[in-house]
C-alpha positions as CSV (number, residue, x, y, z in Angstrom):
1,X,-42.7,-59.0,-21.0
2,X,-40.0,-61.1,-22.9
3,X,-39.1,-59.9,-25.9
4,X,-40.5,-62.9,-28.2
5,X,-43.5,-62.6,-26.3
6,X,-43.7,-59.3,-27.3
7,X,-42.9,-59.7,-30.7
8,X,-45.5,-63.0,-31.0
9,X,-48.3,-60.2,-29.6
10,X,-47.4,-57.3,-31.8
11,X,-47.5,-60.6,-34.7
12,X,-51.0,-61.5,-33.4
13,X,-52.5,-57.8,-33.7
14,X,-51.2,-57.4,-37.1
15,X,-52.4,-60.2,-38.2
16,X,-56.1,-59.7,-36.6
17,X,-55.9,-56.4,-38.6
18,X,-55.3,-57.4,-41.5
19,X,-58.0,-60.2,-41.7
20,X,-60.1,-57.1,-40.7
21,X,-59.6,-55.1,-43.7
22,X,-60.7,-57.4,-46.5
23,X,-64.1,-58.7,-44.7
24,X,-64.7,-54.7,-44.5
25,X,-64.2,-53.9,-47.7
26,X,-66.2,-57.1,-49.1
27,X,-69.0,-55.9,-46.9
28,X,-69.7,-51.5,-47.4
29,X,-73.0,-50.9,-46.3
30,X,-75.8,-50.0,-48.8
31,X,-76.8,-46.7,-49.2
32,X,-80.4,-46.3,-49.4
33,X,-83.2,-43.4,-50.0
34,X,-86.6,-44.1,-48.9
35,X,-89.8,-42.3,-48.5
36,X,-89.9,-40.5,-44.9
37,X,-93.5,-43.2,-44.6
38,X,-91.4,-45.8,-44.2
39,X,-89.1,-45.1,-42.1
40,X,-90.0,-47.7,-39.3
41,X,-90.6,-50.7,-41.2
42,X,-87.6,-49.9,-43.3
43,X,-85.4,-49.5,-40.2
44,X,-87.0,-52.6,-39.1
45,X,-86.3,-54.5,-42.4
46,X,-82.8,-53.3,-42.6
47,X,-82.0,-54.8,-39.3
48,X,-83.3,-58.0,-39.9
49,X,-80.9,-57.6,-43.3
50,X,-78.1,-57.4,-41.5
51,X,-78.7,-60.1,-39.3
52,X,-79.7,-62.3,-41.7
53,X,-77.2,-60.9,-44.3
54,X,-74.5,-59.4,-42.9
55,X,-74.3,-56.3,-44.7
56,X,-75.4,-52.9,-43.2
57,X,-78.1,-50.6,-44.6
58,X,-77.7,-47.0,-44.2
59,X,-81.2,-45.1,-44.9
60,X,-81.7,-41.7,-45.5
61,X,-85.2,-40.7,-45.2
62,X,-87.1,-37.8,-47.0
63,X,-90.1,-37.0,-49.6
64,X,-89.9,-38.6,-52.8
65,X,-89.1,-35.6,-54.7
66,X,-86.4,-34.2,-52.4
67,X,-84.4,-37.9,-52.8
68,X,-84.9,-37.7,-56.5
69,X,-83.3,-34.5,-57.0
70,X,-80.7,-35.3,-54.5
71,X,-79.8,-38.3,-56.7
72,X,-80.2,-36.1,-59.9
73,X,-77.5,-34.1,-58.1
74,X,-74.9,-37.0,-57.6
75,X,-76.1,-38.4,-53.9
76,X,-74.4,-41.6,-53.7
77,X,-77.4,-43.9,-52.8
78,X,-77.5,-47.3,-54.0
79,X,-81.4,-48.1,-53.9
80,X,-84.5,-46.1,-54.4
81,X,-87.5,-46.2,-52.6
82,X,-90.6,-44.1,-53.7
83,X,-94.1,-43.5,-52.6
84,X,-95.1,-42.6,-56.0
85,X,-94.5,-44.3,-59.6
86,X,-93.5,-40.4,-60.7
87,X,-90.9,-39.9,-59.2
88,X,-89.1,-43.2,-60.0
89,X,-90.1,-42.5,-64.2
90,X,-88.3,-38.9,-63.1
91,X,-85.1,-41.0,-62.7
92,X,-85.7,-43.6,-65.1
93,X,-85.5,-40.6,-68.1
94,X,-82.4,-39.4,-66.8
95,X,-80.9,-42.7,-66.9
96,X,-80.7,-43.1,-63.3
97,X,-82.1,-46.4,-62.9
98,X,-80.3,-49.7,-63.6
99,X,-82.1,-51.8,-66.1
100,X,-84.8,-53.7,-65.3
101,X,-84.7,-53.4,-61.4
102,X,-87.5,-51.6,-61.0
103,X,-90.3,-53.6,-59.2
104,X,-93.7,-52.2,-57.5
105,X,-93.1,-53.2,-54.0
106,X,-95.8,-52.0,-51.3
107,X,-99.6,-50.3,-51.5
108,X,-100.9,-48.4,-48.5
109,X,-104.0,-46.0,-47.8
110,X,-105.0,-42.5,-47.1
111,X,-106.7,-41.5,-44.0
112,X,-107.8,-38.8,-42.0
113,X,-106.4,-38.1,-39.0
114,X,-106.7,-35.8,-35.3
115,X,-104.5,-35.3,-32.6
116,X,-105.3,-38.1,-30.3
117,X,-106.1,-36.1,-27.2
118,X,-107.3,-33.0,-29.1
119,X,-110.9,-31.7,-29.6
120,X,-113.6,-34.1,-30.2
121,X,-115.7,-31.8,-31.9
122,X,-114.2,-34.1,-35.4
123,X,-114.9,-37.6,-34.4
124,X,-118.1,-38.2,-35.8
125,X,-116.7,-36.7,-39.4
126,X,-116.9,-38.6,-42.7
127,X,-115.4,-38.9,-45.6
128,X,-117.7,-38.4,-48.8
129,X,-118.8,-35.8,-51.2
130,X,-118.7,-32.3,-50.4
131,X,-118.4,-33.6,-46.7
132,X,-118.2,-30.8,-44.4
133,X,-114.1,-30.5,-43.6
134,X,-113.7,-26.9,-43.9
135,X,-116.3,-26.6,-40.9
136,X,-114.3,-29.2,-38.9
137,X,-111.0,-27.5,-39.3
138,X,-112.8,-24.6,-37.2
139,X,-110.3,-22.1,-38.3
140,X,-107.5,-24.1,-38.1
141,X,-104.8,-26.0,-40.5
142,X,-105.2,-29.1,-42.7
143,X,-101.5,-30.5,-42.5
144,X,-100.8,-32.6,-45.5
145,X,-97.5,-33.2,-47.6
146,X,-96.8,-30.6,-50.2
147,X,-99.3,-31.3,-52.6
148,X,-97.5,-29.6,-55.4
149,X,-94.8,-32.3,-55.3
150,X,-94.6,-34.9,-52.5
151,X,-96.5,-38.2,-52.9
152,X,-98.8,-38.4,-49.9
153,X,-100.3,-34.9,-50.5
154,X,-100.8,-35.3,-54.3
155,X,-102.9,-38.5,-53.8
156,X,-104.6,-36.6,-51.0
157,X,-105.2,-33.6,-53.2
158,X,-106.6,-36.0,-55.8
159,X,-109.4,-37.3,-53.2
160,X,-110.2,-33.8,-51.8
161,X,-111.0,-32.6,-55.6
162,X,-112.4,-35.5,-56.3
163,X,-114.9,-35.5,-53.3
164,X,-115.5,-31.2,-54.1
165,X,-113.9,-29.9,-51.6
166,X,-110.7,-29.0,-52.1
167,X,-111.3,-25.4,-53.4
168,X,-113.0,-25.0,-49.6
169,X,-109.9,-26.2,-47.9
170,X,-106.6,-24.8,-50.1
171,X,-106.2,-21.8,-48.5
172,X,-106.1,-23.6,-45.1
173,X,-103.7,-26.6,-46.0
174,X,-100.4,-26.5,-44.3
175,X,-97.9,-27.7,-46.8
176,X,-95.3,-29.9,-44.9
177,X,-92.0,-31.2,-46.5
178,X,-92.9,-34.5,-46.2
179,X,-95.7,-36.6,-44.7
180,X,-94.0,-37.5,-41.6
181,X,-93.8,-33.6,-41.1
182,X,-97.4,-33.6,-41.5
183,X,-98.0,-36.1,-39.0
184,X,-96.3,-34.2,-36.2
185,X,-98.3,-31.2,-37.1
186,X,-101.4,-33.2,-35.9
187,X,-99.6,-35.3,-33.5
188,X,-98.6,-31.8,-31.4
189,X,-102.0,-30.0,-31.7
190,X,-100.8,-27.3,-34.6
191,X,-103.5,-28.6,-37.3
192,X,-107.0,-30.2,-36.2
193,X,-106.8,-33.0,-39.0
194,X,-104.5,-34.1,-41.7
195,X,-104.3,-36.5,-44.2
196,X,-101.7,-39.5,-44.2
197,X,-101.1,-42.7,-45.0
198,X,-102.6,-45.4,-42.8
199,X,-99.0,-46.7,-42.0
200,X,-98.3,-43.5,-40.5
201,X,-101.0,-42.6,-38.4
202,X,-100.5,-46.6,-37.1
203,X,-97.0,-45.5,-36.3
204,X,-97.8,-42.6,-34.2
205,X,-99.6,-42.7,-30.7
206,X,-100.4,-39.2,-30.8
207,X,-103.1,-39.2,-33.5
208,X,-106.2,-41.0,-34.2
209,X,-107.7,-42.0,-37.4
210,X,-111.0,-40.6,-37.7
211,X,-112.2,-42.1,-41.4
212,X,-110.2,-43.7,-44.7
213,X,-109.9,-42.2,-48.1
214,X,-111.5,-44.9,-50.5
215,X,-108.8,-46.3,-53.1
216,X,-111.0,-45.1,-55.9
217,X,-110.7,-41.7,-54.5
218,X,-106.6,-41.7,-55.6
219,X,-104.5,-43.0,-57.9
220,X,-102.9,-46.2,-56.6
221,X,-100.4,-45.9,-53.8
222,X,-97.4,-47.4,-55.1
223,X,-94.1,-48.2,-53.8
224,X,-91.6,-48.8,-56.1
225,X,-88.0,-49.6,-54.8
226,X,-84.9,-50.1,-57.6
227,X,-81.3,-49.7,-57.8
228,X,-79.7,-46.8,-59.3
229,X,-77.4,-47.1,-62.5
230,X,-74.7,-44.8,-59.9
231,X,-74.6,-48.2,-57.4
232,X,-71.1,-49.4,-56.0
233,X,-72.4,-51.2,-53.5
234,X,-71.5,-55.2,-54.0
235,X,-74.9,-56.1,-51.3
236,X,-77.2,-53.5,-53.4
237,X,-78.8,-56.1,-55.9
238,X,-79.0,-58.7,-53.0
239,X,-80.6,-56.0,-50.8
240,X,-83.2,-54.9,-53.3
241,X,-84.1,-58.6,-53.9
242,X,-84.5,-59.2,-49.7
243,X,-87.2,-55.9,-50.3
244,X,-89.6,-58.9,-51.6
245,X,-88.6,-61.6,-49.4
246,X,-90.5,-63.3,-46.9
247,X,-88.7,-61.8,-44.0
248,X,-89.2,-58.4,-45.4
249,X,-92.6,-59.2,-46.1
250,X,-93.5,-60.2,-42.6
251,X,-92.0,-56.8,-41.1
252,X,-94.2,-54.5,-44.0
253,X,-97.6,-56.2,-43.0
254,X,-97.0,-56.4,-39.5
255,X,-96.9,-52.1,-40.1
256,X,-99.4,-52.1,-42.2
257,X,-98.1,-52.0,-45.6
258,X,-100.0,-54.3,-48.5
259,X,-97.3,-56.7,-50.3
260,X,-97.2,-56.3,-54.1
261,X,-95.2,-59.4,-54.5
């Protein structure tokens, strides 16, 4: 190759690099922790943020309580997303939260679930007072999230007492980390039932939903999503607002999530 050829190529690289850099550092992707329940219409609604956007969302997924301390502890997330009011007021009092982003964003449901092709000897079971769930777990686990901390298994612990029947049951309740980890309990066969949100038991084909937890059962399920008072992120406002958006919207209800706003 001639060496002004050569030189004009090396020029064009250079140049191609350098236009690069600035549109990378204009555009860092937002950090974001979310409740593990919503980790396919988030992925889903990230996506469709980039592509609409530009911008890239990286989501770390956990309970509610694990992603609060982690941000207690200096995690560099931009945006919160919790399955309970609780833990958000946790961060709020520490100074964690930027001013007046919080907003409630989603609502959801408790059910009860089985594995899918499991034993049917649960199908015709009902939800009500003192209803007869220790004799349907035959032995066998109740897999819910930790109810001592994590969102799902709080409000689920709230219903069972509420119904009388959660002194029957404690002793058998397998504690998971999260209530996606309670899900797979059911979903492989290692508990007979658990308790879940509806949006979870919709996302896996491996359980069934065999009755709902009434809303007065609980308190209200509540999804609040803000941005932390820690954010660098230039997108995170923008990306907390798209949360809300019609586009966003469309993806939470076609899981199964109720809109707030």
């Amino acid at each position: 190759m001639p060496i002004a050829l050569r030189l004009l190529f090396l020029f064009a690289v250079l140049l191609c690099q350098s236009a690069g850099e600035p549109l990378a550092a204009e555009n860092p992707p937002v950090r974001v922790g979310a409740a593990a329940s919503l980790r396919e219409a988030l992925d889903d609604v990230g996506r469709e943020y980039r592509r609409l956007r530009g911008p890239q969302a990286v989501i770390t997924y956990a309970a509610s309580s694990a992603l609060a301390r982690q941000i207690e502890a200096g995690a560099p997330f931009d945006v919160f997303l919790s399955a309970d009011g609780e833990w958000m007021d946790y961060l709020a009092q520490r100074s964690l939260i930027a001013p007046n982003t919080r907003r409630n964003l989603l609502g959801n449901a408790l059910v009860l679930i089985a594995p899918r092709n499991g034993p049917a000897a649960a199908i015709n079971l009902r939800i009500g007072p003192q209803f007869a769930l220790a004799a349907a777990l035959g032995g066998g686990k109740l897999a819910m999230a930790n109810p001592d901390a994590v969102p799902a298994g709080k409000y689920a612990k709230a219903a069972l007492i509420r119904l009388g029947v959660w002194a029957a049951v404690e002793t058998s309740v397998a504690r998971a980390e999260n209530v996606r980890a309670a899900l797979i309990f059911v979903a492989r066969g290692e508990a007979p039932l658990g308790i879940v949100y509806r949006t979870d038991a919709l996302a896996e084909p491996g359980v069934r939903i065999i009755d709902s937890f009434g809303a007065d059962l609980h308190p209200a399920i509540v999804y609040p999503a803000a941005l932390l008072s820690t954010s660098t992120a230039a997108a995170a406002t923008d990306f907390l607002a798209f949360l809300g958006e019609p586009p966003a919207q469309a993806i939470w209800r076609r899981h199964g999530f109720v809109v707030l706003q």
